[in-house]
C-alpha angles and dihedrals in degrees: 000000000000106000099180097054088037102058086034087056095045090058098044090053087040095047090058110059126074125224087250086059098069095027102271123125121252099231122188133287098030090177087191124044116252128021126331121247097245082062110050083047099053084047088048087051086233124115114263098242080062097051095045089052089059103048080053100047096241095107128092124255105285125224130253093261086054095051096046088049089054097044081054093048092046095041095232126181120230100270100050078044096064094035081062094055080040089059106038086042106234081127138065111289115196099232091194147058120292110262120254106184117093122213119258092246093059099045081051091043098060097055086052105062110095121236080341109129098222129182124152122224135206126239093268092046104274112157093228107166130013141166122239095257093060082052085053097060104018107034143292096275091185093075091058138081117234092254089061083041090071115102097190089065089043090061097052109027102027132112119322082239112094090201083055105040103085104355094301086285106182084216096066100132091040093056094042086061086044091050096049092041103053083034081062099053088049100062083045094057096031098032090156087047109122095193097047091043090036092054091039087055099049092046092049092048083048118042130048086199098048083053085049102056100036094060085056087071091202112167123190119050128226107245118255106232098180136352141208126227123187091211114185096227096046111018127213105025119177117190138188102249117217125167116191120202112224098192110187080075109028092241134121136228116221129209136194116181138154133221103259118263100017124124090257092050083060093046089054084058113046080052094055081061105042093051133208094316088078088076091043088101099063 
């Protein structure tokens, strides 16, 4: 049970709703923005003294009717649902490290998807295995070491220039929410993790974004449906996005198509033939 992160969660999900949201009136003179704590206990069916202790870590692990009480009252999706049993550990918790190796299929599978650009990501954003053709219009992830293959880092800590920090993508600031948020759930899920706190910790000392956003404690992403690459060899390039969980891993597979026949199908093979050099000039 992590106290500290889970008080700190129930009061940035509290603090967001307004009185109207779950039917009360708004009265006047609400000194602090969001609901009050009374309320959200009296929503939750638990006593208030309860509830505060647990916004300020001091309470014991609640129990799975509490918790379900609490995610009501708070209006929670699914997935911040299941980060507050995460927290308050009534959930599995991955005591390990994430896992970087990737299953033979898959690694088969990638060079077998036709004018699809394919590369497979761990659970705090390496790029651990790819095809030629997302070399093509990415880079060339073979010439760099596994600490430069992590996007995540890339994001936050690449290059001043915006067209250089992450492939020219047209979706930065929405991958860099997708990025804090899923970053996040692991450390939830791996909190004795050096490589998933290690790489928290470089990107809050910094980033002033990354710091932003964490403190914002958002939890499920919006799904990208296409994306956009300025790619020195083609230009403008604009893909279908799918990422595909492949759960025994906690990894992800990551694919980049275009509709037959368009002008960006075109663009995805003449960079199958031109390789992983075309991005050289990034």
């Amino acid at each position: 049970m992590d106290k500290q992160e889970l008080g700190a969660f129930l009061r940035s999900r509290r603090e967001r709703l307004r009185p109207e949201d779950v039917g009360l009136p708004s009265g006047p003179r609400r000194r602090t923005p969001g609901l009050r704590r009374e309320e959200v206990a009296v929503l939750a069916h638990i006593s208030t003294e309860y509830y505060v202790r647990l916004e300020q870590g001091r309470a014991p692990r609640p129990s799975g009717e509490v918790l379900a009480g609490i995610a009501g009252a708070l209006r929670l999706t699914d997935a911040e649902s299941g980060h507050l049993h995460v927290l308050a550990g009534t959930a599995p918790v991955r005591t390990g490290t994430h896992r970087r190796d990737v299953r033979p299929s898959i690694l088969a599978l990638l060079e077998r998807l036709p004018q699809t650009a394919a590369f497979v990501t761990s659970a705090v954003f390496e790029v651990l295995a790819w095809n030629e053709l997302a070399a093509a219009l990415m880079e060339d992830f073979a010439e760099l070491t596994p600490r430069e293959r992590n996007l995540a880092r890339r994001a936050f800590l690449g290059p001043s220039r915006p067209d250089a920090v992450l492939y020219g993508i047209s979706d930065l600031a929405e991958f860099r929410h997708h990025v804090v948020m899923e970053l996040r759930g692991a450390l939830a899920r791996y909190p004795a993790d050096p490589a998933v706190t290690g790489l928290v910790d470089e990107l809050l000392d910094g980033s002033a974004e990354f710091a932003r956003l964490w403190d914002r404690r958002d939890i499920q992403a919006v799904p990208v449906l296409s994306k956009t690459f300025r790619h020195p060899a083609v230009g403008e390039l604009t893909v279908d996005c799918d990422s595909l969980a492949l759960t025994d891993r906690d990894q992800h597979l990551v694919l980049y198509t275009a509709p037959p026949g368009s002008r960006d199908a075109e663009a995805l093979a003449l960079l199958s033939v031109l390789g992983p050099e075309a991005a050289a000039r990034r």
